[in-house]
N, C-alpha and C positions, 0 to 999 in steps of 0.2 A: 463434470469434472469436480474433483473433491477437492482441492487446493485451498488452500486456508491464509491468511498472515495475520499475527497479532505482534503488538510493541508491548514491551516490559522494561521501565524505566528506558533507557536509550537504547533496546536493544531488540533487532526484528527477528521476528523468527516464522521461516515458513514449513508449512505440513502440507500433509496429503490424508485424508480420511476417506478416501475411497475404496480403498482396498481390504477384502475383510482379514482379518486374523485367521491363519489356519486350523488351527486349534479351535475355533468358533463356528467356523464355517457350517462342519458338519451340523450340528444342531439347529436345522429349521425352524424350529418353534421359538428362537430368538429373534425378537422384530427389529433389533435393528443394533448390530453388535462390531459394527466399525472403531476400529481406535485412531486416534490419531496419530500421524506417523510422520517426527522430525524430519525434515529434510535438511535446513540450513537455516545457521543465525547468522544477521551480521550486527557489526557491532559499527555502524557509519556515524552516528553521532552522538556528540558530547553532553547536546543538551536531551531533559524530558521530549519524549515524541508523544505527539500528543494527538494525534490523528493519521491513519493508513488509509488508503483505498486501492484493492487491489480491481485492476483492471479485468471486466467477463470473460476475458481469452487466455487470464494468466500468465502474460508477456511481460505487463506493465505493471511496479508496484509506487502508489504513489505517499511518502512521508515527511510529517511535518512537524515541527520541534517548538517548544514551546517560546525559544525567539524569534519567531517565523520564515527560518529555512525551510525549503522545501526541496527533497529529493527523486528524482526520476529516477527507477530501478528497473533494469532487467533484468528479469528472472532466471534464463537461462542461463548467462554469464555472469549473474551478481555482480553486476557493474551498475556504477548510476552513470543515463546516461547524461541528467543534464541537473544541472544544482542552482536555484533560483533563492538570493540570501536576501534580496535588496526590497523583493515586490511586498511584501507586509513586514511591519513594523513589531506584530504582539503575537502572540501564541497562534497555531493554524488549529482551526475547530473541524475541520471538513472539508471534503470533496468528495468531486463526483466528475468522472467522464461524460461526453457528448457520444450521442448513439452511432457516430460515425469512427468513433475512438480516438480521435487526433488533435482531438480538443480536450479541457479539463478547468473545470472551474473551481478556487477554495475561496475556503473563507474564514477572517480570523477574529480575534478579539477587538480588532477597531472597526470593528462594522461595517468593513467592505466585502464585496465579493470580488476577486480578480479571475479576469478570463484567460487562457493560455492556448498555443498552437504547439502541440508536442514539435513538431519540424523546426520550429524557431529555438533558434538557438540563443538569444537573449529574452528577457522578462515577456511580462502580462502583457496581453494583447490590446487590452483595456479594464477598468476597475466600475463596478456599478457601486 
């Protein structure tokens, strides 16, 4: 799947680079002439985002702002499904899903790592 997300100042935006250019297509001897292809911005937050990770199945996208909100994003409805302002204090550096995908852990400028259960509907499950 070619699915892409990148943040640009407070502002997400996702593509699709799978699919070739028609105009391109014909010519063979080009090794690899995909472009990337807008799908949709959103514009959910006020502050710097400062870390995305989108989910391997392209369902989930997960972003995080330089005052440590964190947004859960579905993709197909561009809705967030769950919004976590409280669990870090400073900017969000990272995440990563658990191989089951139901889980997600970030982590921020105060040197924690916070665990999450996508199904729960309030904060971190626990903080390492």
């Amino acid at each position: 799947d070619g699915l892409l997300a990148s943040a640009t100042g407070a502002e997400l935006t996702f593509g699709d680079y799978s699919k070739k250019k028609t105009s391109d297509a014909e010519n063979s001897d080009i090794e690899d002439n995909r472009e990337l292809e807008p799908i949709h911005t959103l514009r959910r937050f006020t502050e710097l985002v400062t870390a995305i990770k989108l989910r391997e199945d392209g369902q989930i996208l997960l972003a995080g702002d330089k005052l440590g909100k964190i947004e859960m994003i579905e993709l197909n409805q561009k809705i967030a499904l769950r919004t976590y302002e409280n669990d870090h204090k400073n900017q969000i550096n990272f995440f990563d899903f658990s191989p089951n995908k139901r889980n997600f852990v970030s982590c921020s400028n105060e040197t924690s790592w916070k665990y999450f259960d996508i199904q729960r509907s309030s904060g971190s499950v626990f903080t390492c």
